[in-house]
KEDOTOR-94009 format. One record per residue (C-alpha): residue number from 0; residue in one letter; x, y, z. Coordinates in steps of 0.02 Angstrom, whole numbers, plus 50000, padded with zeros to 5 digits. Each point is the difference from the previous one (the first is absolute). Layout:
N
ATOM, NUM, a, X, Y, Z
...
//
This chain:
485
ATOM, 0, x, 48781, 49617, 49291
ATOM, 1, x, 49911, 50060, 50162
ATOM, 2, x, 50069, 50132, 50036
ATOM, 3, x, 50092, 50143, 49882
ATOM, 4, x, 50049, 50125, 50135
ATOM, 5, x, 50171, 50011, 50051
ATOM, 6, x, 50041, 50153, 50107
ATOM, 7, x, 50155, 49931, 50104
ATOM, 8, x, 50129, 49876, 49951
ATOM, 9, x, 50047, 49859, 50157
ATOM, 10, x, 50184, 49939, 49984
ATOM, 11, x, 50098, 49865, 50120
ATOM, 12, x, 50187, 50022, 49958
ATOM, 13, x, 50110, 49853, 50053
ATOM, 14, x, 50176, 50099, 49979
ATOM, 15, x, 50163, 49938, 50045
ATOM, 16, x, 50168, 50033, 50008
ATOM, 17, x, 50152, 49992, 50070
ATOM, 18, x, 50128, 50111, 50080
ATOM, 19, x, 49908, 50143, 50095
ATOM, 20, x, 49804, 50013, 50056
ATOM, 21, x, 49841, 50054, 49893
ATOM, 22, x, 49965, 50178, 50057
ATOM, 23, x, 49892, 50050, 49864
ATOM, 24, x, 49886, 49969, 49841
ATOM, 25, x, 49952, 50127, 49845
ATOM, 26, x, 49896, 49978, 49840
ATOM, 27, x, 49931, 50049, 49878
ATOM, 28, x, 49883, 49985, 49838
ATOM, 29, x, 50042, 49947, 49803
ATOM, 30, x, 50186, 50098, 49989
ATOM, 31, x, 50153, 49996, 50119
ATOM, 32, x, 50030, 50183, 50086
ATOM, 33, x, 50166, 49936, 50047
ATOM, 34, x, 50079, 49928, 50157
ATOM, 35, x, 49952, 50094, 50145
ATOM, 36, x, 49853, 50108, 49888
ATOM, 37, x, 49852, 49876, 50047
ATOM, 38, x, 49872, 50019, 50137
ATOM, 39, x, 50067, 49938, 50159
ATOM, 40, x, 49916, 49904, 50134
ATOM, 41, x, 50111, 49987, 50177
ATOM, 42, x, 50041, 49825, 50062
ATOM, 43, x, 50022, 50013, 50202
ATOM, 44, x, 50073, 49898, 50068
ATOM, 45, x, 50130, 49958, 49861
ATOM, 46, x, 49975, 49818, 49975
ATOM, 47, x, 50126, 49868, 49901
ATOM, 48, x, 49823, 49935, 49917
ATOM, 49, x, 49854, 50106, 49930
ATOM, 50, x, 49830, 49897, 50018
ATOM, 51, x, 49863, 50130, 50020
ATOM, 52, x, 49846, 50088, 49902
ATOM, 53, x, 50014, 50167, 49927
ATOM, 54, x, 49862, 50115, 49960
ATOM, 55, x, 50043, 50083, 49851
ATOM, 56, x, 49889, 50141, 49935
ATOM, 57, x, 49957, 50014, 49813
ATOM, 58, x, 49904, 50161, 50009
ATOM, 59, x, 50039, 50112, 49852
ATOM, 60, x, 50035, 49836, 49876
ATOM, 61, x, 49917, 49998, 49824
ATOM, 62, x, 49883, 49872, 49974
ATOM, 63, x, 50072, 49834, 49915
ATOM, 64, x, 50141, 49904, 50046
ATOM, 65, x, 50149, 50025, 50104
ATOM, 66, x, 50144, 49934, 50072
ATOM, 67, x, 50075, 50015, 50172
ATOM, 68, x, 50156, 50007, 50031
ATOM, 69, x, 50096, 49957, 50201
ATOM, 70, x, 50194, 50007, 50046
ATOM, 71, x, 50050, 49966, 50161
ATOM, 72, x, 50124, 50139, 50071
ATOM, 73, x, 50136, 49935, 50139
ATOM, 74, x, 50077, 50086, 50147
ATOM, 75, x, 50156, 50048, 49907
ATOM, 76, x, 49873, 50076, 49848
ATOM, 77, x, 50044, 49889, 49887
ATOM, 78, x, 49864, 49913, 49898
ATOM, 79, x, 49914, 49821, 49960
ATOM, 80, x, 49929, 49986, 49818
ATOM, 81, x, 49822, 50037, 49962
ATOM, 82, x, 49862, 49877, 50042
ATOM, 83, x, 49834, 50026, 49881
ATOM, 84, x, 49814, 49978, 49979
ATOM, 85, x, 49858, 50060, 49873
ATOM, 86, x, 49865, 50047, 50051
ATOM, 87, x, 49854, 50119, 49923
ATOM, 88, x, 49907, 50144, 50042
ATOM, 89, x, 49800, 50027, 49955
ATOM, 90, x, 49917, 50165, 49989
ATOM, 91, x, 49946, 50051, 50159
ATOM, 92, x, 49808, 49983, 49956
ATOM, 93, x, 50043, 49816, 50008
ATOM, 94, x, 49911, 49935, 50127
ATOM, 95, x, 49995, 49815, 50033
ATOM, 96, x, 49943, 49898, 49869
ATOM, 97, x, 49849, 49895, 49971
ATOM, 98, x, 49982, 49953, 49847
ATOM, 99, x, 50036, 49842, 49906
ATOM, 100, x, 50164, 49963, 49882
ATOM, 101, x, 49927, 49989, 49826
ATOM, 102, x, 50196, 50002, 49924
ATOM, 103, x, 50169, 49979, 49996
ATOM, 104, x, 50151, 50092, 49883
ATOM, 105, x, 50149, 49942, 49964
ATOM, 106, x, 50156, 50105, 49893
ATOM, 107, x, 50168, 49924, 49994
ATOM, 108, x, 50182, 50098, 50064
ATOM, 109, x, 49931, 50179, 49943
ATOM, 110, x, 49847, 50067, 50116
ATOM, 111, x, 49864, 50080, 49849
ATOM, 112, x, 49900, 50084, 50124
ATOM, 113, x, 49851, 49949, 50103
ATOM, 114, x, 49873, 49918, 49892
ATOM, 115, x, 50118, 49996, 49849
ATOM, 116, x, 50049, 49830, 50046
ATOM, 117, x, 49945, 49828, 49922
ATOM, 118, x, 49848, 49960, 50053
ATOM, 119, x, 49915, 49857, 50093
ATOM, 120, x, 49823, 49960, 50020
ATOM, 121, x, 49934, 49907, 50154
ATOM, 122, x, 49848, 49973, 50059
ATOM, 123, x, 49928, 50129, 50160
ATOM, 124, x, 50060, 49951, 50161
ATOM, 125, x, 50072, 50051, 50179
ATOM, 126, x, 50139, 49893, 49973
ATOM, 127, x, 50111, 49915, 49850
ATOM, 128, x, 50081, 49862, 50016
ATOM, 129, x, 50058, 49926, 49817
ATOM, 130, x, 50120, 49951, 49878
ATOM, 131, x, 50023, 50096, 49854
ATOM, 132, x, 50099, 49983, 49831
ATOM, 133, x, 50089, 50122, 49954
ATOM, 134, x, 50095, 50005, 49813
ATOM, 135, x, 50170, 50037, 49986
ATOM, 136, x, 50048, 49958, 49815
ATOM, 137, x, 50028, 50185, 49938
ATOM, 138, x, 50118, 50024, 50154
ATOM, 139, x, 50216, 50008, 49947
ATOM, 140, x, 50095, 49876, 50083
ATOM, 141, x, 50071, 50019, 50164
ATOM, 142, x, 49934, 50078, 50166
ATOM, 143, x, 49840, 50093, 50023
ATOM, 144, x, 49889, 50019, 50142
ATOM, 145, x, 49802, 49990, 49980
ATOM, 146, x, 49894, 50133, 50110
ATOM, 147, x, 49810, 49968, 50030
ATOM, 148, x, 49858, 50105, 50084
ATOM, 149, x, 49813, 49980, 50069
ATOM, 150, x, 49856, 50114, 49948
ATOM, 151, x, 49857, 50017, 50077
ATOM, 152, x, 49816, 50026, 49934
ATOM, 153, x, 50017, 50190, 50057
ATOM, 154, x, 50142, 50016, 49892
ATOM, 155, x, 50153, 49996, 50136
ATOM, 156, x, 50179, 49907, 49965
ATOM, 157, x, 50076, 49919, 50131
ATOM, 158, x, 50189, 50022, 50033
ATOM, 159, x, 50090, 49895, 49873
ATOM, 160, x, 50092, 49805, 50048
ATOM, 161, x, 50148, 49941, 49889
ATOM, 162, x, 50120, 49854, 49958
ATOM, 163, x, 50164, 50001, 49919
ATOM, 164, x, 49998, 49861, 49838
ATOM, 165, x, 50119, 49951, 49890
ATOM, 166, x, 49947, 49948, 49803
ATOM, 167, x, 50132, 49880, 49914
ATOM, 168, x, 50049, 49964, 49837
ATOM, 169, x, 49937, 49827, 49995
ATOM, 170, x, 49845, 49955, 50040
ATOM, 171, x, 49944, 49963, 50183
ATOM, 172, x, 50039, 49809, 50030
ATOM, 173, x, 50033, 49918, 50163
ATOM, 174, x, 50192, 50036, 50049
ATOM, 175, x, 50109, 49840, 50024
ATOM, 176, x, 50159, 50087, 49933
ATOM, 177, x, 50133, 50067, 50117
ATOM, 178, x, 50048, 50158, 50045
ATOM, 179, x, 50173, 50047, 49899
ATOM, 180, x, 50024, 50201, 50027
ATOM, 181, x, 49948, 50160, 50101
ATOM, 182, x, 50008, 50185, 49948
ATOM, 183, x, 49981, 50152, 50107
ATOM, 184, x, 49966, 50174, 49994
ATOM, 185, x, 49993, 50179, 50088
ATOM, 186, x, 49805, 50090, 49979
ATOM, 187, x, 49983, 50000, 49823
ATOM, 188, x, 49964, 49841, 49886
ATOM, 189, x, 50133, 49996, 49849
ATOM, 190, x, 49895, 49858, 49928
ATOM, 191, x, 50013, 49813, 50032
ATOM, 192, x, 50179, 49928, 49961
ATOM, 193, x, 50076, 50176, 50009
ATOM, 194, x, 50009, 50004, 50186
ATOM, 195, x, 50184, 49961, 50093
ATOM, 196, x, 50019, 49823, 50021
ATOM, 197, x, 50037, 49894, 50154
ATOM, 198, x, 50091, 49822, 49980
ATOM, 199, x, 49902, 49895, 50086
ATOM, 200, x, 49986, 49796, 50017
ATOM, 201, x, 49876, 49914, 49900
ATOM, 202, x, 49863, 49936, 50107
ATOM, 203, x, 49823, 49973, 50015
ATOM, 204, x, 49993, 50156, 50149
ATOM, 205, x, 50112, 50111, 50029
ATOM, 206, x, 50043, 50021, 50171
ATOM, 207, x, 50141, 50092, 50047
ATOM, 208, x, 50082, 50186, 50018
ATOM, 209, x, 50020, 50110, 49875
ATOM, 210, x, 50115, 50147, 50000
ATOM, 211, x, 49969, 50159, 49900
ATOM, 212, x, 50124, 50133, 49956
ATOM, 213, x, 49977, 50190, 50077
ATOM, 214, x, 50147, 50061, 49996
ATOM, 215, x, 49956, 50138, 49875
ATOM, 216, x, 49851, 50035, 50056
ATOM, 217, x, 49957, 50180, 50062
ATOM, 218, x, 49939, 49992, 50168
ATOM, 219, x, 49810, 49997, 50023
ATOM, 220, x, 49856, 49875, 49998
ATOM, 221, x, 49982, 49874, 49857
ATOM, 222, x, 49907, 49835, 49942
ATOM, 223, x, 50090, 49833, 49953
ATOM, 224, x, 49897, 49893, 49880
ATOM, 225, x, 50057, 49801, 49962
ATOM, 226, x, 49944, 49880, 49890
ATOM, 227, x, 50043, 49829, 49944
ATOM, 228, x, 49999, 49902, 49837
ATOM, 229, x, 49971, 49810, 49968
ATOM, 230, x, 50100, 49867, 49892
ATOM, 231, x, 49842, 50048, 49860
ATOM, 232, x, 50021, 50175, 49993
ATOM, 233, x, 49843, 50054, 50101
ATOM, 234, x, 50043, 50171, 50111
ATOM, 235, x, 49917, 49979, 50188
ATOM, 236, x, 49904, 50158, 50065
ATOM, 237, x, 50127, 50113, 50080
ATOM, 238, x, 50006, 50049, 50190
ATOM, 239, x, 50053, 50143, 50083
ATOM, 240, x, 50071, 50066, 50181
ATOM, 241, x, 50022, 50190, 50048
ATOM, 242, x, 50170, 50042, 50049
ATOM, 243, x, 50104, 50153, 50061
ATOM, 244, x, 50175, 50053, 49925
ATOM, 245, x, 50093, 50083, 50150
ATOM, 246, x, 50163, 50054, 50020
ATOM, 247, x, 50155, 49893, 50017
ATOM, 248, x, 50043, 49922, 50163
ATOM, 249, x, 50176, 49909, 50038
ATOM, 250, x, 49994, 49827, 50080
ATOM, 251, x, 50041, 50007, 50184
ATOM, 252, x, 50134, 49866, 50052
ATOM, 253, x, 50076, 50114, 50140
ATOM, 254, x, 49963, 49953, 50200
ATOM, 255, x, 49905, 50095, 50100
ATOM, 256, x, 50091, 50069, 50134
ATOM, 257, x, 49911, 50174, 50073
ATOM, 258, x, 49831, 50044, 50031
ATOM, 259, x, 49941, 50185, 50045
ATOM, 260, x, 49841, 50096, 50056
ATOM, 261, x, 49939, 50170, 49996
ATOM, 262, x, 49798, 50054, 50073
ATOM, 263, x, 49915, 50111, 49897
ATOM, 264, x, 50116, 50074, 49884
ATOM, 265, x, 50130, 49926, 49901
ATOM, 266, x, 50168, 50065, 50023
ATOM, 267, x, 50077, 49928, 49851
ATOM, 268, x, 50071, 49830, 49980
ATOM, 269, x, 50136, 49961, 50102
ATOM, 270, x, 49967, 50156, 50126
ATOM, 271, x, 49877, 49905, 50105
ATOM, 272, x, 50036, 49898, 50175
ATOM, 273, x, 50104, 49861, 49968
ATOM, 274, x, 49986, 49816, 50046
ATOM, 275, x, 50149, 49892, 49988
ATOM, 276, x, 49964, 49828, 49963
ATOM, 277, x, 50095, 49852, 49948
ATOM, 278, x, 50042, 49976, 49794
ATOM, 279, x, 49828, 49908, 49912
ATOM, 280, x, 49892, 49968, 49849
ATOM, 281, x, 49846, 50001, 50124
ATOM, 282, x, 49946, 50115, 50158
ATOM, 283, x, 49886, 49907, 50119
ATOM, 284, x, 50022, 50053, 50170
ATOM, 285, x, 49926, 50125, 50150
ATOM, 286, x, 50075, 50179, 50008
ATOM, 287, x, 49950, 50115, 50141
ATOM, 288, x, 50009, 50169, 49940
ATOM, 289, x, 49974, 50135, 50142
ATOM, 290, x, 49850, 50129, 49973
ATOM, 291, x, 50041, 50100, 50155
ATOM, 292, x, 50033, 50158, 49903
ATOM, 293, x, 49835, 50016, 49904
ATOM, 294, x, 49872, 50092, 50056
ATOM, 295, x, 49821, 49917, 50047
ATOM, 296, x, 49898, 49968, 49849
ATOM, 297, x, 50001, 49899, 49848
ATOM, 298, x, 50159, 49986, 49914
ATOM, 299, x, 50082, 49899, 49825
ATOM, 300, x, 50152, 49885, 50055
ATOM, 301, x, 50102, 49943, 49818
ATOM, 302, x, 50133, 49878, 49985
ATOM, 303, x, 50101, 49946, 49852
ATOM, 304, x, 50164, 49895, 49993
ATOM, 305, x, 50159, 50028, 49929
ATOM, 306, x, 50105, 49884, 49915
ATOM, 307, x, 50188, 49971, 49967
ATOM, 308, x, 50005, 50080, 49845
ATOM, 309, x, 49919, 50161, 50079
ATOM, 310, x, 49853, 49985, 49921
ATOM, 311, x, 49828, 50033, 50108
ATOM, 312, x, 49854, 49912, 49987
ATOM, 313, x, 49813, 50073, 49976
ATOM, 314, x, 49930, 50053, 50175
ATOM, 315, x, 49869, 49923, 50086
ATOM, 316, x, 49886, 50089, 50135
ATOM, 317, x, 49878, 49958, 50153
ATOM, 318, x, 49900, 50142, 50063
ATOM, 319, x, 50015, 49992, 50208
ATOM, 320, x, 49923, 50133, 50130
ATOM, 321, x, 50098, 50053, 50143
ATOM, 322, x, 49925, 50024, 50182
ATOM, 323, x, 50047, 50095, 50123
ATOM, 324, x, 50090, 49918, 50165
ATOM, 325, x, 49872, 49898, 50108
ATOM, 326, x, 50007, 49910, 50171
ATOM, 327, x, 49964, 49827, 50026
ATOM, 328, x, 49797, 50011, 50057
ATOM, 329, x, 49924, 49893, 50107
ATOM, 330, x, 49836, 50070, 50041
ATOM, 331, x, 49843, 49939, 49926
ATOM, 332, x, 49900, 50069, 49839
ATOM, 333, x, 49852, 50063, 50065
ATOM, 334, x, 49915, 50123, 49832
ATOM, 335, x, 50056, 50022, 49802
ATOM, 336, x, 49962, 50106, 49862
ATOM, 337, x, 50011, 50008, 49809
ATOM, 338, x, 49966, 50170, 49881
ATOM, 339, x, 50020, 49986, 49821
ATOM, 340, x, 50128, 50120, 49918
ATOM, 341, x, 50015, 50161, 50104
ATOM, 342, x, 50027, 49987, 50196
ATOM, 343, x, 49878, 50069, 50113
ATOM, 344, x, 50132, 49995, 50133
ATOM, 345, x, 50030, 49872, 50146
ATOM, 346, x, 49832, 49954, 50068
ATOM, 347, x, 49888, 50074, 49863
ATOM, 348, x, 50007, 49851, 49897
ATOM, 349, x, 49848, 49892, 49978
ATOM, 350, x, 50001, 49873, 50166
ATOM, 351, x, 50046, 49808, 49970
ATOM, 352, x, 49935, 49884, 50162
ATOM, 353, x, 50134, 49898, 50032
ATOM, 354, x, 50080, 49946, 50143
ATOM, 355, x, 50148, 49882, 50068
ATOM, 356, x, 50196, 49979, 49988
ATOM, 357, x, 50003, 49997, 49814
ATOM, 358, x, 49883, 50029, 49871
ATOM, 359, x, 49984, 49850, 49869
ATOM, 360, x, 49823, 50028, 49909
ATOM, 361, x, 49918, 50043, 49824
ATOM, 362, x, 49929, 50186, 50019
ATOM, 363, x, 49822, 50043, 49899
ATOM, 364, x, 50044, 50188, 49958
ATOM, 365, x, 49848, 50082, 49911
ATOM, 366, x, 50050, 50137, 49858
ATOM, 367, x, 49879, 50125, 49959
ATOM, 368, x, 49938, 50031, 49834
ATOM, 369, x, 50074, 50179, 50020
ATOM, 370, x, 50167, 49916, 49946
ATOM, 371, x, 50084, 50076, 49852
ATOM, 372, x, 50041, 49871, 49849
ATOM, 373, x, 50204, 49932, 50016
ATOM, 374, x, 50108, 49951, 50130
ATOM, 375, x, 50002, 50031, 50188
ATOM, 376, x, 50065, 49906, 50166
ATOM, 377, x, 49930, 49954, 50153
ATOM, 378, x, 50093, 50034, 50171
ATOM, 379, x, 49968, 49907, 50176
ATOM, 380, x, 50084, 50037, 50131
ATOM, 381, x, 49978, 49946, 50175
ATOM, 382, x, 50016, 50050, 50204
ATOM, 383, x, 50048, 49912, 50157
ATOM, 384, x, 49949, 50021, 50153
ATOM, 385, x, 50138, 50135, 50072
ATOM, 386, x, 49927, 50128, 49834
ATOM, 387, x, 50135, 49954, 49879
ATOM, 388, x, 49943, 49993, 49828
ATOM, 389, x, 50088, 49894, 49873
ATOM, 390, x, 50070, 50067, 49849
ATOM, 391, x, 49908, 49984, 49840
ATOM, 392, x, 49971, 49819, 49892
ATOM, 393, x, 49947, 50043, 49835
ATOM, 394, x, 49891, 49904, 49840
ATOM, 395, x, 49980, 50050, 49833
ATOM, 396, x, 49842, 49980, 49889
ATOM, 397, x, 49906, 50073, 49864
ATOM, 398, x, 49822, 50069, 49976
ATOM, 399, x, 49956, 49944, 49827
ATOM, 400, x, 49913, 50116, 49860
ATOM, 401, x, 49809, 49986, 49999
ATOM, 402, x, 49883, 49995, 49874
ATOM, 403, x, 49946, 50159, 49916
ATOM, 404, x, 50095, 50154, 49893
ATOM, 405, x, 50080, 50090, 50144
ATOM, 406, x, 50118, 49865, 50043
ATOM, 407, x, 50030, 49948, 49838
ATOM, 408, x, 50042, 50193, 49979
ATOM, 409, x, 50098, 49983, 50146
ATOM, 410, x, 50098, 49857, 49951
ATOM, 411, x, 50072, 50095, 49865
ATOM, 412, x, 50119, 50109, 50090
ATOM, 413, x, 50182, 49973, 49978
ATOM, 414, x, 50119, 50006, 50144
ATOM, 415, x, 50188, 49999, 49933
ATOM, 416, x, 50139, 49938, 50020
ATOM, 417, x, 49971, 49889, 50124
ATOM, 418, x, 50121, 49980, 50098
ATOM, 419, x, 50069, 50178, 49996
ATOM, 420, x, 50147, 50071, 50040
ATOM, 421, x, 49944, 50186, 49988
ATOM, 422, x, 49875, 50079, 49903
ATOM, 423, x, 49826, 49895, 49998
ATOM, 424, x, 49878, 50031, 49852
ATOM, 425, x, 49807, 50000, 50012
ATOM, 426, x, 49906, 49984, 49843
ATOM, 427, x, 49795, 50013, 50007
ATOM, 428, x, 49869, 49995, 49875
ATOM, 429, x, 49929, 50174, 49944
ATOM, 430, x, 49843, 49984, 50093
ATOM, 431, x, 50092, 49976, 50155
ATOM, 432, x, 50079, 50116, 50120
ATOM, 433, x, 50080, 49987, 50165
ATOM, 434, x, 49924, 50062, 50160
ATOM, 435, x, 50152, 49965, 50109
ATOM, 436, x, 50138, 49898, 50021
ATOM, 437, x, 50081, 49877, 50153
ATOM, 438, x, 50168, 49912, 50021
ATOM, 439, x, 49985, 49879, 50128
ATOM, 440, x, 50164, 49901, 50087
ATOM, 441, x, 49987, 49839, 50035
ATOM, 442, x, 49977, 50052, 50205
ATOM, 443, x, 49836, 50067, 49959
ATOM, 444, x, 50060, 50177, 49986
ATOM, 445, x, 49948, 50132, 49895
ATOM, 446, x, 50155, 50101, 49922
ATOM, 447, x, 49925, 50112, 49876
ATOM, 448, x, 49839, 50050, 49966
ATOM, 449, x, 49941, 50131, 49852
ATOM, 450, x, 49855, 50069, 49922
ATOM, 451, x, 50062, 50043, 49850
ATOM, 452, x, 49961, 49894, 49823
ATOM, 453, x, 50191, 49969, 50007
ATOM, 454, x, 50074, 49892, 49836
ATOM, 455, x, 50178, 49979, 50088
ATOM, 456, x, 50061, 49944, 50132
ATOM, 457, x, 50171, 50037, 50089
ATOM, 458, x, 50066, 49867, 50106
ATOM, 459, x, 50157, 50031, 49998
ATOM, 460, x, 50020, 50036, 50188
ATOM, 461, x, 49891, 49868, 50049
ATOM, 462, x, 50073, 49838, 50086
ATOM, 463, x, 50021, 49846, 49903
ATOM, 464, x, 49855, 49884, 50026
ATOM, 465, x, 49819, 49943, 49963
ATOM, 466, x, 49879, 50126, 50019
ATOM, 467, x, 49826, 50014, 49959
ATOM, 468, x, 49927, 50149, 49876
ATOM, 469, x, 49835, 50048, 50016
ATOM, 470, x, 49899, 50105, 49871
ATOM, 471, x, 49821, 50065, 50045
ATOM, 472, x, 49919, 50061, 49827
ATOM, 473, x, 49844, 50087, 49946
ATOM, 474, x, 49920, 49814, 49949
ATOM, 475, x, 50094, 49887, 50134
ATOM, 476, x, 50155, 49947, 50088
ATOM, 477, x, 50127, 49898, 49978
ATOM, 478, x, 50144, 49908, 50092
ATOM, 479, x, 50164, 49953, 49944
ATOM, 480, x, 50172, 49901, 50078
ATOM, 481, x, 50164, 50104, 49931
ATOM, 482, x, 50180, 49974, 50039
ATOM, 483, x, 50123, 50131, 49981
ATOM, 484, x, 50180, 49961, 50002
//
């Protein structure tokens, strides 16, 4: 018990799902908002497979303990079920800890309040590493879960560890007996035997699957919890999976036999360009779809398929950038440039030495510490030796928050929803306010600028695409990727 201080939470989500990208994240603390009512943290690119830290502030959290709750969000908005973690929060004159554990406490099922606990005595050290018994004889029989804490010699509690256990009837022998039944239930424990039972075969494991009725379930998030009982009557510890109650869908037995595409903006299903393609339960070939009509810039191409029975799948979506014409060029390279963010215009960038036919090297481009916190991209772009300059190659990366209270501050302001399709929210602390404002395409050029400590934005007439916002404030700046669509 080191340290007591924790300020910001570190999460890696593995999320995945299937039928339509991850575009998005939200969470939130202790109590459900709702679907859609949680903080939201952009995903871009949209990826089939979230694997990725998250810093998620805790400012403004009571001291104690918490829990943290993550959903994943797809493309189409609709929604994984939550992932959690506790965690706990110290007062903020908690610095880092040096004093010795002198103590443990232990309560079972029912938290009693720091220090209220059980109590057990250990000799002073940096580090415990024992075995402790623990009695359990006044305890009813079934499932419980026992939660124990550190204390140091200054007085601090660490954040609590637990394990579910499950007391019998009989007393605790060696199990040679096979297992003979298995009850479930939804959230709520109706005490052991009065669960819904599952016919199972007798066995020494069980190893097989188990199906559980939903049917009249109202849609939402729930927990499943299963346990087994032996040929002697003893009742296993339960365990328990999170699951999601969503709404009905009809089992697809129908061909495909259409595909469409739209960019940008869905027409509705069944308006968009049609492919014709030969009667199938599975789509895997090349389609050239023509993007001479768009204009230069980024852009959103979406397919979905059709089938027989004139039903249309979820779409899918690639974002692609569109050029304008070029001749074949066979002159050399002979200077580059890069800027970060905002063009300077051709030639003002900051000079690259390079040379040759092609250009097939690692770059060292220095940022300056001047760099607000949150995303921002990289151009290079290159010239030959008749004066023609290349058109833009782009990277994405992020300047991470540093240590002290202004970009913790910082961290805390809420961009939303993200993506957008109109109206773009900014919410800020009270001790911030904004100084100006940037939206940035992804070319490099600025398309609105104000001064004014705006709390909405209007993007209604802006183009579809991924643009960078940038908000200069009266303790720092910060960055951050946004699609509108």
């Amino acid at each position: 018990m080191k340290r007591l201080l924790y300020l910001v939470f570190v999460l890696t989500s593995y999320v995945m799902y299937a039928q339509g990208d991850i575009s998005e994240i939200e969470y939130y603390f202790d109590t459900d908002p709702g679907i859609g009512n949680g903080t939201s943290i952009d995903i871009d690119p949209d990826v089939e497979l979230l694997n990725q830290n998250f810093s998620i502030p805790t400012t403004g959290l009571s001291t104690g303990n918490h829990k943290l709750f993550v959903r994943a969000v797809k493309d189409d908005g609709s929604t994984s079920y939550y992932y959690s973690q506790n965690f706990s929060i110290r007062a903020a004159n908690a610095t880092f800890n040096s004093s010795d554990i002198d103590g443990f406490e232990y309560y079972f099922d029912t938290d009693p309040g720091i220090g209220n606990g059980t109590q057990l005595m250990v000799t002073d050290s940096e580090l415990i590493n024992e075995s402790f018994s623990i009695p359990t004889g006044s305890l009813s029989t079934g499932s419980h879960r026992l939660f124990i804490r550190s204390k140091s010699s200054d007085g601090l509690h660490s954040e609590y560890d637990n394990v579910a256990f499950s007391i019998s009837n009989n007393p605790a022998v060696f199990n040679t007996n096979d297992i003979v039944s298995a009850e479930y239930y939804f959230d709520t424990d109706p005490g052991t035997g009065n669960a819904t039972n599952i016919s199972i075969p007798s066995g020494e494991t069980l190893n097989e699957n188990l199906a559980f009725l939903t049917n009249v379930m109202p849609l939402g998030n729930y927990r499943v919890f299963l346990r087994v009982k032996n040929a002697n009557d003893d009742w296993s510890m339960y365990d328990r999976v999170t699951f999601s109650v969503v709404p009905l869908a009809g089992v697809n037995i129908s061909d495909i036999n259409t595909i469409e595409y739209f960019f940008d903006t869905d027409p509705g299903i069944g308006l968009g360009n049609n492919i014709t393609i030969t009667d199938t339960e599975t789509v895997t070939q090349s389609v050239a779809i023509p993007t001479a009509s768009l204009s230069a810039g980024t852009h959103r191409l979406c397919i979905r398929v059709g089938n027989t029975n004139g039903t249309y799948s979820l779409f899918t979506h690639n974002v692609i950038s569109v050029k304008t014409p070029s001749f074949f060029n066979t002159a050399s390279i002979v200077a580059a440039e890069y800027f970060i963010d905002v063009d300077p215009g051709i030639g003002n960038g900051n000079a690259i030495v390079t040379s040759g036919d092609n250009i097939d090297e690692d770059f060292l481009i220095t940022t300056s510490g001047s760099l607000s916190m949150g995303d921002h991209y990289v151009y290079v772009r290159v010239q030959n030796s008749d004066g023609t300059w290349s058109l833009l190659e782009k990277q994405h990366f992020e300047v991470e928050e540093t240590l002290g209270i202004n970009s913790e501050i910082i961290s805390e302001i809420s961009i939303y929803p993200n993506p957008t399709q109109s109206i773009l929210n900014l919410k800020l602390p009270n001790t911030i306010t904004i100084e100006s404002i940037d939206l940035i395409d992804m070319n490099g050029k600025q398309i609105f600028h104000s001064i004014e400590a705006l709390k909405k934005l209007d993007l209604s007439n802006v183009s579809n695409g991924i643009y960078l916002l940038q908000l200069k404030t009266n303790i720092g700046e910060l960055s951050k990727r946004i699609v509108k669509q």
